[in-house]
C-alpha positions as CSV (number, residue, x, y, z in Angstrom):
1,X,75.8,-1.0,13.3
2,X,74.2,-1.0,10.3
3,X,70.0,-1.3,10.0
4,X,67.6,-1.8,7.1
5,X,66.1,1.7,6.3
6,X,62.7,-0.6,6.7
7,X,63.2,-0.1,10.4
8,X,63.4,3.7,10.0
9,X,60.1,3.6,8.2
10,X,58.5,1.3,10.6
11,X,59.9,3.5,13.8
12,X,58.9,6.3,12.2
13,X,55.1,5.4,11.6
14,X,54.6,3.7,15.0
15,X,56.5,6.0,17.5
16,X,52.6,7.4,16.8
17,X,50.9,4.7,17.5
18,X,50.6,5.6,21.8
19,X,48.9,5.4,24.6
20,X,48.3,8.6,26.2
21,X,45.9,8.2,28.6
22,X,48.6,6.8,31.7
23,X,49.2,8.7,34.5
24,X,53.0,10.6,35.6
25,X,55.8,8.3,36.7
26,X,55.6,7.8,40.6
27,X,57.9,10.3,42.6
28,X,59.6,8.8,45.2
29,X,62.7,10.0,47.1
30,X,63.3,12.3,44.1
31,X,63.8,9.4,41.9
32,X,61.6,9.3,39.0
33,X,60.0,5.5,39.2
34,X,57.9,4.1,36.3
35,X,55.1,1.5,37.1
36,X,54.2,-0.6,35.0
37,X,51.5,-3.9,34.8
38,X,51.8,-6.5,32.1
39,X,48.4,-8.6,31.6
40,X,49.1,-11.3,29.3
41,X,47.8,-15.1,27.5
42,X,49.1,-17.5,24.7
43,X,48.1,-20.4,23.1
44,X,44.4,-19.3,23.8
45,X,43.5,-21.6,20.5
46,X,40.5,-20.5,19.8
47,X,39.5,-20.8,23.5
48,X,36.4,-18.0,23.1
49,X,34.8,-19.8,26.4
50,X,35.3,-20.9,30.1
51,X,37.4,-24.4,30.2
52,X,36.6,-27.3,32.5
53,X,38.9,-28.1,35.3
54,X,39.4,-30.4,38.2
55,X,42.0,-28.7,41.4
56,X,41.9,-30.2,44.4
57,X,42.4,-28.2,48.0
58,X,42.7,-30.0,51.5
59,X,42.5,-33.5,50.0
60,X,38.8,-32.6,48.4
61,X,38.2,-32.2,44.2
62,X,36.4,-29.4,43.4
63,X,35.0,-28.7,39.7
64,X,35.2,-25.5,38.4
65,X,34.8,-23.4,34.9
66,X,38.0,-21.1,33.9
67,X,38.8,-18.2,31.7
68,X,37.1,-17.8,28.3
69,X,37.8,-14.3,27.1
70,X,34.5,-12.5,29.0
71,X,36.0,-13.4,32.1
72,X,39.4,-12.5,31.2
73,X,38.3,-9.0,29.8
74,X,36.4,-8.0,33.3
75,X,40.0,-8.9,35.0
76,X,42.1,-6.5,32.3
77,X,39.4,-3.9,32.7
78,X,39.5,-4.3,36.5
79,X,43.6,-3.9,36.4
80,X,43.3,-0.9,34.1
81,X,40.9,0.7,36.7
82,X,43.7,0.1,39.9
83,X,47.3,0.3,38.8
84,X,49.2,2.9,36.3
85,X,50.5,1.6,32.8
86,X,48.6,-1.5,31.9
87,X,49.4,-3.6,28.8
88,X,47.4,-6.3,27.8
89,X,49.1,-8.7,25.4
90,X,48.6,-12.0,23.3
91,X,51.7,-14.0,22.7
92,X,50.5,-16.0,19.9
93,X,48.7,-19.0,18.8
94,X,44.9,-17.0,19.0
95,X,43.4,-19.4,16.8
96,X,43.0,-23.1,16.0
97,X,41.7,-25.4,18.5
98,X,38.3,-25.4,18.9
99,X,35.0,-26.0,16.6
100,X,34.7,-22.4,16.4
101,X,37.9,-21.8,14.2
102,X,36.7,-25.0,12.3
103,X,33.2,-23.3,11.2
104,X,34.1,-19.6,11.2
105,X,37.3,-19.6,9.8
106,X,38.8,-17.3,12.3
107,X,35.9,-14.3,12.4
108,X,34.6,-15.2,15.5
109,X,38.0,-15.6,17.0
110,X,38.9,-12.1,15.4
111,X,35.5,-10.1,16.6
112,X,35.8,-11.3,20.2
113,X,39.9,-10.3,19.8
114,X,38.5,-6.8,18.3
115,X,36.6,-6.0,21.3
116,X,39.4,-7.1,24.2
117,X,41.2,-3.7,23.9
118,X,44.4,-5.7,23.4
119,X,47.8,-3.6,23.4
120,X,49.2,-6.3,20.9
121,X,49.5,-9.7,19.8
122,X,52.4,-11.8,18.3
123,X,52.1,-14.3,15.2
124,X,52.3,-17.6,16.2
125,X,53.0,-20.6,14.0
126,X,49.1,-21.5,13.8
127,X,47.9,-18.1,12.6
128,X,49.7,-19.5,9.7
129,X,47.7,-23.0,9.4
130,X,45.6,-21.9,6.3
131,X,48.6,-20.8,4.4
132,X,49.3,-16.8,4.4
133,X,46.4,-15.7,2.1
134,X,43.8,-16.9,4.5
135,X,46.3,-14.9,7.4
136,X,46.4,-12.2,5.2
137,X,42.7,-11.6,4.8
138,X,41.0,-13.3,7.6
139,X,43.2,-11.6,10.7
140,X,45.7,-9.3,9.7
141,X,43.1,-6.9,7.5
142,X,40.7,-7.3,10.4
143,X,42.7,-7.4,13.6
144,X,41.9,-3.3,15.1
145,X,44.6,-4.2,17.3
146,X,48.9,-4.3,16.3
147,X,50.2,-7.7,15.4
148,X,54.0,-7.8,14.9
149,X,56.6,-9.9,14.4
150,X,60.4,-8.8,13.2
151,X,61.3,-12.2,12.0
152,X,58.4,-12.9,9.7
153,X,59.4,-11.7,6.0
154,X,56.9,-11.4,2.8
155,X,55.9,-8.6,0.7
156,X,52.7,-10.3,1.3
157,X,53.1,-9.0,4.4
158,X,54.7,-5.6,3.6
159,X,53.4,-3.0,6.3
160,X,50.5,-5.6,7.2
161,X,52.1,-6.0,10.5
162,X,54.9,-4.9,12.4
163,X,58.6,-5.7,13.9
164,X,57.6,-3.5,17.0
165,X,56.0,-0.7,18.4
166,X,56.6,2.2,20.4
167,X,53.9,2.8,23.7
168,X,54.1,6.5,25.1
169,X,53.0,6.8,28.8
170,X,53.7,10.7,29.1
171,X,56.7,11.2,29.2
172,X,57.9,7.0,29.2
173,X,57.9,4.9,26.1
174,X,58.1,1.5,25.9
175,X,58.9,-0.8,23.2
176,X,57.1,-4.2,22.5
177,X,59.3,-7.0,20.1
178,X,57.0,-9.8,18.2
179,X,59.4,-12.6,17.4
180,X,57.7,-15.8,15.8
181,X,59.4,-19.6,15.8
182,X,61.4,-20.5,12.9
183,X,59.6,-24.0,13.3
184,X,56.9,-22.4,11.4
185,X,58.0,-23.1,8.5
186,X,58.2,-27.1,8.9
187,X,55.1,-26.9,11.4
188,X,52.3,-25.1,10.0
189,X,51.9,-23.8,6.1
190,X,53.2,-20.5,5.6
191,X,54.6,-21.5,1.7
192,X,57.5,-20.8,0.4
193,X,57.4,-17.1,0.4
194,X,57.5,-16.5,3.9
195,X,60.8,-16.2,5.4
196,X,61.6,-16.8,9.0
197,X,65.0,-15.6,10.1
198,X,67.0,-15.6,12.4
199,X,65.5,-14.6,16.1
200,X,68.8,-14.0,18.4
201,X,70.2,-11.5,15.2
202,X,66.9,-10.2,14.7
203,X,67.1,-9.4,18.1
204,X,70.0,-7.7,18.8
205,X,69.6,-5.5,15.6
206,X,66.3,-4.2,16.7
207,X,67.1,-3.7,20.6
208,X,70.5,-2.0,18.7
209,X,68.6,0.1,17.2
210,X,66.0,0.5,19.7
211,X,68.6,1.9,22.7
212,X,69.3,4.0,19.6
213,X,66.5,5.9,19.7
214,X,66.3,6.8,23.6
215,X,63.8,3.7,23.9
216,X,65.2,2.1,27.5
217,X,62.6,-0.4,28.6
218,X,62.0,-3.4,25.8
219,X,59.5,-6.0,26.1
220,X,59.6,-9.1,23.8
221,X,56.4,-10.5,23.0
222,X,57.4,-14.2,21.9
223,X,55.7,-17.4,20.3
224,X,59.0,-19.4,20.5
225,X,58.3,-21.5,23.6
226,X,60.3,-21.3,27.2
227,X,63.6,-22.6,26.5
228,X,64.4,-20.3,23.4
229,X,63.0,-17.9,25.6
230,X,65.3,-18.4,28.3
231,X,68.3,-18.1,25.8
232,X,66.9,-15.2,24.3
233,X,67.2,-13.6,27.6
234,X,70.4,-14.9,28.4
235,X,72.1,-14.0,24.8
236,X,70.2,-10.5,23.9
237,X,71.6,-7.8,26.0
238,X,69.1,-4.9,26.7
239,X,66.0,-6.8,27.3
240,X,63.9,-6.3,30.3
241,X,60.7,-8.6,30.0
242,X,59.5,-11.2,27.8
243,X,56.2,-12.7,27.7
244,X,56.1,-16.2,25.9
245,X,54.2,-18.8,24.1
246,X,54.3,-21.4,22.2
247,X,54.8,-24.5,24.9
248,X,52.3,-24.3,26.7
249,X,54.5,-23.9,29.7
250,X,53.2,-23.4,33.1
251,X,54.8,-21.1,35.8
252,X,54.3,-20.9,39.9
253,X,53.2,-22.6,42.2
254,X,50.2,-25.3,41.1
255,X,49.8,-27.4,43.6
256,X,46.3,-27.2,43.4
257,X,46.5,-28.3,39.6
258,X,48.4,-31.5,40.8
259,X,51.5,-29.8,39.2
260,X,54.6,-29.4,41.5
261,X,57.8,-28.3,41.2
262,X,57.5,-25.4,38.4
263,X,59.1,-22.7,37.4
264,X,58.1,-19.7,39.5
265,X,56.3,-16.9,38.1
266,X,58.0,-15.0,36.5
267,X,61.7,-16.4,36.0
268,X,64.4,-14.1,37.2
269,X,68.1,-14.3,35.3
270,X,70.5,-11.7,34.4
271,X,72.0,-10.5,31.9
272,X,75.1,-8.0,32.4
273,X,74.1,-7.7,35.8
274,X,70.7,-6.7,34.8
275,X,67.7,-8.2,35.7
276,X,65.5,-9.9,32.7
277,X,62.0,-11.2,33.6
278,X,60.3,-14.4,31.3
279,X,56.7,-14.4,31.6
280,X,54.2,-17.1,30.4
281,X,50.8,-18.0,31.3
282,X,50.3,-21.9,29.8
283,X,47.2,-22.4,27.6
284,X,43.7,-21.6,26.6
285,X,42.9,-19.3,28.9
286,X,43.1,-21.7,31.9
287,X,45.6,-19.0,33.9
288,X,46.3,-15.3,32.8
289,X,49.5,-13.6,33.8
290,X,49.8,-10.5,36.0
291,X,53.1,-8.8,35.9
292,X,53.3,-6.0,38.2
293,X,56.8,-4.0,37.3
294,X,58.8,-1.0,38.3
295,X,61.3,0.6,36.2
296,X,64.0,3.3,37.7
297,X,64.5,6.4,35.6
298,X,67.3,4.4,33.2
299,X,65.1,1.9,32.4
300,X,65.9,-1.4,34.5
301,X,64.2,-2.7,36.4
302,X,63.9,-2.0,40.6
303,X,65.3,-5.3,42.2
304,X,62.5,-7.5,43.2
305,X,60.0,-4.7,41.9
306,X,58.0,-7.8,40.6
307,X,57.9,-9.5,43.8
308,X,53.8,-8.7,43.3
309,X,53.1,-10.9,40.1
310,X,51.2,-13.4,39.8
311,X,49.7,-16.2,37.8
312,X,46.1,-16.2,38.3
313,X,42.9,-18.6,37.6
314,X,39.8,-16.5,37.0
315,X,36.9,-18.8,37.8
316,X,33.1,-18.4,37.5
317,X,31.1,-18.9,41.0
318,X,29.8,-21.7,40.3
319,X,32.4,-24.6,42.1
320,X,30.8,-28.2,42.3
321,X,32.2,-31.7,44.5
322,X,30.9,-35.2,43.7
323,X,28.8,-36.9,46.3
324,X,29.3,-40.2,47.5
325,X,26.7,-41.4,44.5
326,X,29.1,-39.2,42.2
327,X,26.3,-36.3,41.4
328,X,28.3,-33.1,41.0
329,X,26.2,-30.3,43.5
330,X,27.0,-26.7,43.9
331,X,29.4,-25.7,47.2
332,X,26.7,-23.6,49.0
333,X,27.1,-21.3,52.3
334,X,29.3,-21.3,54.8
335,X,31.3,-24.1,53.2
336,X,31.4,-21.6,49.7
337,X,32.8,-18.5,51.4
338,X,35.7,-20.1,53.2
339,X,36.4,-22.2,50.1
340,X,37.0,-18.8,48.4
341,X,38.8,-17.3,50.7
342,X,41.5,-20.3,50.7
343,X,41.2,-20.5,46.8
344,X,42.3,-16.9,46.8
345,X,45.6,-18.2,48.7
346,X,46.3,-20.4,45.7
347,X,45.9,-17.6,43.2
348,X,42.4,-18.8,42.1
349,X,40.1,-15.5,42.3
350,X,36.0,-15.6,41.3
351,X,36.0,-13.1,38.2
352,X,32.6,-12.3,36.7
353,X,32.2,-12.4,32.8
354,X,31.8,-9.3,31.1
355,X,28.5,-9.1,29.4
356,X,29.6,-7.2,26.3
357,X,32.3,-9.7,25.4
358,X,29.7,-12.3,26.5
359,X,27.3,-11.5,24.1
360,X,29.8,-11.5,21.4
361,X,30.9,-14.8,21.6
362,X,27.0,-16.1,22.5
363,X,26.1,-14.7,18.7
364,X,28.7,-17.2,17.3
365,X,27.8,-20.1,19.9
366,X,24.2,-20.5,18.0
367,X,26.0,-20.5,14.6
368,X,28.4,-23.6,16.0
369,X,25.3,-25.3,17.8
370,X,23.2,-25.2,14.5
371,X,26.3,-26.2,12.7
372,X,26.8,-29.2,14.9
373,X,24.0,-31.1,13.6
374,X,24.8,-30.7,10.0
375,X,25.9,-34.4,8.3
376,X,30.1,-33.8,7.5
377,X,30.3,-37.2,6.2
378,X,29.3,-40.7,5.2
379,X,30.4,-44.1,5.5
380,X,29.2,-47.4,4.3
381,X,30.3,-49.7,7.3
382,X,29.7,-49.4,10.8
383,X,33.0,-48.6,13.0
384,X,32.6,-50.3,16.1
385,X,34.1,-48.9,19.3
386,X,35.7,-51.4,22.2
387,X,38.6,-51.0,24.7
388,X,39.8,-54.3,24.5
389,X,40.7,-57.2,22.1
390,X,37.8,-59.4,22.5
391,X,35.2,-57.4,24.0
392,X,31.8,-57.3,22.4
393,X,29.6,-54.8,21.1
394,X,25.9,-55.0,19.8
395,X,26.6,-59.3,19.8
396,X,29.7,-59.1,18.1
397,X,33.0,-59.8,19.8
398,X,36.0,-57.8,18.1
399,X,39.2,-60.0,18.5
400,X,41.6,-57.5,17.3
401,X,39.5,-54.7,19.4
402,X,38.5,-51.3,18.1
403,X,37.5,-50.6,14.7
404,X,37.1,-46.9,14.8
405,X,40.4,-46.1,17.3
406,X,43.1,-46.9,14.8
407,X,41.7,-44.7,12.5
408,X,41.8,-41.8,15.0
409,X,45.6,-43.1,15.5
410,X,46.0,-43.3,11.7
411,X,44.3,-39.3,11.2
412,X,46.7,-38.2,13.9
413,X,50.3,-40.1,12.1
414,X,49.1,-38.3,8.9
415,X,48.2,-34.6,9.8
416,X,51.6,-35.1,12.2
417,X,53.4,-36.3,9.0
418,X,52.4,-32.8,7.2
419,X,53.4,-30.9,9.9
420,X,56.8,-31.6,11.5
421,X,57.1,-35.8,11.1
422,X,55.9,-38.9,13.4
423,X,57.4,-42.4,13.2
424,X,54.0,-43.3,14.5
425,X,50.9,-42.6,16.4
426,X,49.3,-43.7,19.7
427,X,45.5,-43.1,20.8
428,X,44.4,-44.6,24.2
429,X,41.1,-46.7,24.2
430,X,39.6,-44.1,26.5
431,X,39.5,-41.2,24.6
432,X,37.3,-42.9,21.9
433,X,33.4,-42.3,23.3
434,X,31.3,-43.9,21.2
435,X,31.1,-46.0,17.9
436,X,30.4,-45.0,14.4
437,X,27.5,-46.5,12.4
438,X,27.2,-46.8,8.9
439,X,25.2,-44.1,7.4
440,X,25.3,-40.1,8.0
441,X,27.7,-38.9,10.3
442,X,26.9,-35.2,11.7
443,X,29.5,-33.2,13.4
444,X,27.6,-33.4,17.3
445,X,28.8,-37.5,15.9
446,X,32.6,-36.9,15.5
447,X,32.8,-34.3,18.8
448,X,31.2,-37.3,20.6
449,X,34.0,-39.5,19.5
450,X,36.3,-37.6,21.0
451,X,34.8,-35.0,23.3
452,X,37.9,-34.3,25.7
453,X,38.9,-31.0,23.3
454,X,42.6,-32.9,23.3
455,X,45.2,-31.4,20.7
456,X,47.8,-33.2,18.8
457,X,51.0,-33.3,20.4
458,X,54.3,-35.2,19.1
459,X,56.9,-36.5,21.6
460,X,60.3,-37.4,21.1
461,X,61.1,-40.3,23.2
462,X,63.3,-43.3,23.4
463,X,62.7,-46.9,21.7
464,X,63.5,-48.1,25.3
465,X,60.6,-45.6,27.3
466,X,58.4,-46.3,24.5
467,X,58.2,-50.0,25.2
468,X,58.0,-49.7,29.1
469,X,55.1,-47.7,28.6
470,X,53.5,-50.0,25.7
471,X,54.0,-52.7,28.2
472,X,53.2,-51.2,31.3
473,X,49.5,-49.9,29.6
474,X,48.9,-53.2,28.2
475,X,49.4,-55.4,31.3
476,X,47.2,-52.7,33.0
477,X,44.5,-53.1,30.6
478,X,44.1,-56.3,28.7
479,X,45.6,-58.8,32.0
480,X,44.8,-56.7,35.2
481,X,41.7,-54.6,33.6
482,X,42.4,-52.2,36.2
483,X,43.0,-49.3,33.6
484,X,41.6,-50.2,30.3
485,X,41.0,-46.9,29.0
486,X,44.9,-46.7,28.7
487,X,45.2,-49.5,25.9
488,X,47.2,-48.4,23.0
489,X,45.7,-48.2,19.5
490,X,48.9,-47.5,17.3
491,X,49.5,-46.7,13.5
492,X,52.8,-46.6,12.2
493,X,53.7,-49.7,14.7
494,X,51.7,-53.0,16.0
495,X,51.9,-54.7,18.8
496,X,53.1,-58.9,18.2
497,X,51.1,-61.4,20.3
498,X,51.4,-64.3,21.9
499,X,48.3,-66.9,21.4
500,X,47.7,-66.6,25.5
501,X,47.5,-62.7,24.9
502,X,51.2,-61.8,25.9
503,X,52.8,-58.9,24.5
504,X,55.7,-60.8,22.3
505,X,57.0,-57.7,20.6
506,X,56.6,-53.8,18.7
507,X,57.6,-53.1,15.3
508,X,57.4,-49.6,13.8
509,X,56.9,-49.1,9.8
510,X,60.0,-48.0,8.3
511,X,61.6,-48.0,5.6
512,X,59.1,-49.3,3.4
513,X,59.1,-52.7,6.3
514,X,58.3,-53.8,9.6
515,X,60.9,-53.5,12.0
516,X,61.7,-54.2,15.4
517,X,61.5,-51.2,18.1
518,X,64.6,-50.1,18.4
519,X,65.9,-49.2,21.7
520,X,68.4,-46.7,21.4
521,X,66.6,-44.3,18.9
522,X,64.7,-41.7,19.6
523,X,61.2,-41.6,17.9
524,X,58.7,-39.2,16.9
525,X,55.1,-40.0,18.9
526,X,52.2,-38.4,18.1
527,X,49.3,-38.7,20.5
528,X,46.6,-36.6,22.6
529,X,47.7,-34.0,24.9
530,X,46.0,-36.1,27.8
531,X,48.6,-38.7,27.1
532,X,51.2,-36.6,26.0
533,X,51.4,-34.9,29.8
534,X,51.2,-38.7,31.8
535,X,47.7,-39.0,31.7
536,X,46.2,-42.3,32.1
537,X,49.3,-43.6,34.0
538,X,51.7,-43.1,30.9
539,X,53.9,-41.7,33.2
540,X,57.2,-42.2,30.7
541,X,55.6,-39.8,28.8
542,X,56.2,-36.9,31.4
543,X,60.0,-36.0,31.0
544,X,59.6,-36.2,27.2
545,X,60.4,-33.2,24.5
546,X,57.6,-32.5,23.3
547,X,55.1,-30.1,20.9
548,X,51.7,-29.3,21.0
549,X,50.8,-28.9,17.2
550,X,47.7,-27.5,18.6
551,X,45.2,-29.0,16.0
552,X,42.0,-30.2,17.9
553,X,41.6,-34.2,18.0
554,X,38.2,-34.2,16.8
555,X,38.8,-31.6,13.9
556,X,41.7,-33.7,12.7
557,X,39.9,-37.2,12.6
558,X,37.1,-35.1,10.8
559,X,39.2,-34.1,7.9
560,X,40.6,-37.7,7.8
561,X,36.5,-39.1,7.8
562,X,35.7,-36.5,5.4
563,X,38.9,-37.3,2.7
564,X,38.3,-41.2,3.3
565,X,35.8,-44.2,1.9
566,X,34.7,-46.4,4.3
């Protein structure tokens, strides 16, 4: 087989780049047994602190605060100080997402990254969102940590970042793969320059070359979502593990999250008998993956070796339930210890932040908070907000309904339309806040708007699911006002009415003209993530194909305000 000479440079300069500071393979039976631990996230988006959550346990909802990188650090630092061999590693998609991207332009996303003690970290296709200057000089020159990708081509790029790198653990090395999506390229705004091949050849050279070299355990750190991760594994002989991003894909078991049925953590298949692991660990922060492997002394993995691993939710120890008057209170005592102890069960485990990291990402909170109050834009009518067709606000009753929420639909058609394609966009009623009047609008204005942190997500769904759900949110809404939060404000389509309020019919703008909703076809829906994963009874949604494009809801109906006269 024939390989690029490049690879022989880049194997050559980071066979150094070790660890050396692991202990001896385990003896056992005079077999010579390698352990090692996998600590991994994706899709962290800029996630620097704790996320709100709702689980519920024995029937009860419980409020809780989870992740943010201080808490995840003390967990990695805790693993490193129990087991043998411990990787931590990033599988793309670190920034973009959250007002601290938006006003630091990725250094406070890249100090707090600096000081995690990461083993690696993949490109994803939002590291490319500000086109590959502001990659080049905003994260790659200041990452202390290796990013790589072997798929990724620009001599922009030339020996910025890598294809892979060798770990040495005495006498054990270990490879790590970065692959990135192709989808880059129509998804984000990498610029002509930037070439994304192929990822199954680029695979099968470097693990070629890799075996090559007397490297026998492979990890692929991916951002190219589950199901290309799945047939990566199943198509690529020689790999043993790959940790993923890129869908936001959940593994194990959930219940308490109201998910069921997943994947379990990690997913076993095999490949020429051999047994190939895929790891992923969802989004932001909310779960971290814990992959506790064993490797026999040619490099494949000990059946059921991983039979420990686990996808885990570091809270803080602060858990709250809603009274009968709906106050939120602390869980104190008694009832506190045993609700730990049972959390525990479910993979949920009380982590402490570490103060170092903590202080890192407190030094960048007071720049957002001052930030916040700054005016972004101005506008010369006032944008009422309603949920319904007729209801009033300040004495004035809006027939057609919201003012301001089909121009949070319309920002979200056009920054989908630069970035992959929609047919048209959907915002619910309930995920506008508040109203816009005319004057100065500061930024604390548009993250009251839309407060929910929610990310763009397109959907590919059928003409014929996309009316039942139209239908179904309207009729729960406008006629039985049992859910009006879910009403649909739409651009790209409009709803046709009867004059007694009846939903007569939906046409979508094509083509230069309004058309009616066609059935059969499959369309391009681009909406909040809350919707986009059933929320708010939009239960069609569920079973959908769909991308998170990762943009925050409020930062994209900012940069709409901000290019728009109103």
């Amino acid at each position: 087989m024939k390989i690029n000479l490049s690879w022989r440079i880049f194997f050559a300069i980071w066979i150094c780049f070790i660890i050396g500071c692991a202990q001896k393979p385990v003896q056992t039976q005079s077999k010579s047994y390698f352990p090692l631990t996998v600590i991994h996230v994706n899709d962290t988006h800029s996630h620097l602190d704790p996320i709100s959550l709702k689980i519920k346990l024995d029937g009860k909802k419980y409020y809780v605060k989870s992740g943010g990188y201080a808490r995840i650090y003390s967990y990695v630092e805790k693993i490193r100080k129990e087991r043998k061999n411990v990787f931590f590693l990033h599988a793309g998609d670190m920034v973009q997402g959250t007002i601290y991207f938006t006003l630091c332009h990725g250094k406070a996303d890249i100090d707090v990254l600096n000081s995690l003690s990461l083993d690696a970290a993949v490109l994803g296709n939002h590291e490319f969102d500000k086109g590959p200057k502001f990659l080049l000089h905003n994260i790659l020159f200041k990452a202390k940590f290796p990013i790589l990708s072997a798929n990724v081509k620009s001599n922009l790029f030339k020996n910025i970042f890598y294809p892979f790198i060798i770990k040495k653990f005495k006498k054990e090395k270990v490879a790590i793969v970065g692959l990135t999506t192709p989808s880059t390229k129509v998804i984000s705004s990498p610029g002509p320059d930037v070439k994304f091949e192929n990822t199954l050849k680029i695979a099968r050279n470097v693990v070629s070359y890799l075996k090559s070299s007397g490297i026998n355990k492979i990890i692929f750190l991916t951002h190219l979502g589950f199901k290309r991760d799945l047939e990566l594994a199943k198509k690529v002989e020689d790999i043993d593990v790959i940790v993923g991003g890129h869908s936001h894909t959940l593994l194990g078991q959930w219940d308490i999250l109201g998910k069921h049925d997943l994947p379990p953590y990690p997913v076993l298949i095999y490949n020429d008998k051999k047994p190939v692991l895929i790891a992923t660990s969802w989004e932001w922060g909310k779960v971290v993956g814990d992959l506790d492997l064993v490797f026999d002394s040619k490099g494949v993995l000990l059946p059921a070796s991983w039979k420990n691993s686990k996808c885990i939710m570091l809270i803080s120890s602060e858990i709250k339930f809603k009274t009968k008057s709906g106050e939120k209170v602390l869980v104190k005592g008694t009832d506190y210890k045993m609700l730990i102890q049972k959390l525990a069960k479910s993979n949920v485990i009380v982590m402490p932040e570490d103060q170092k990291i903590k202080a890192i990402i407190n030094k960048y909170s007071k720049i957002v908070e001052k930030q916040r109050q700054k005016v972004v834009a101005t506008i010369t009518q006032n944008l009422w907000h309603v949920r319904l067709p007729g209801d009033t606000v300040e004495g004035q009753k809006l027939k057609q309904g919201s003012l301001l929420a089909p121009l949070v639909a319309k920002a979200f058609l056009l920054k989908a339309r630069q970035n992959g394609g929609a047919d048209l966009a959907l915002e619910n009623a309930g995920a506008v806040r508040k109203s816009l009047k005319k004057g100065k609008v500061s930024l604390a204005d548009i993250y009251e708007v839309l407060p929910f942190g929610n990310t763009l997500c397109v959907l590919q769904i059928t003409g014929k699911k996309l009316k039942i759900a139209l239908e179904n949110a309207v009729r729960r809404s406008l006629l039985e006002k049992k859910n009006t939060g879910s009403f649909p404000y739409l651009a790209g389509a409009r709803l046709i009415w009867s004059n007694n309020k009846e939903l007569m019919g939906i046409e979508v703008f094509e083509n230069g003209a309004w058309e009616s909703l066609k059935e059969d076809k499959v369309y391009r829906v681009v909406t909040n993530s809350y919707l986009a994963s059933g929320g708010d009874f939009y239960k069609e949604f569920k079973g959908a194909v769909k991308e998170d494009l990762g943009f925050l809801c409020a930062d994209v109906f900012l940069e709409f305000l901000r290019g728009s006269n109103f």
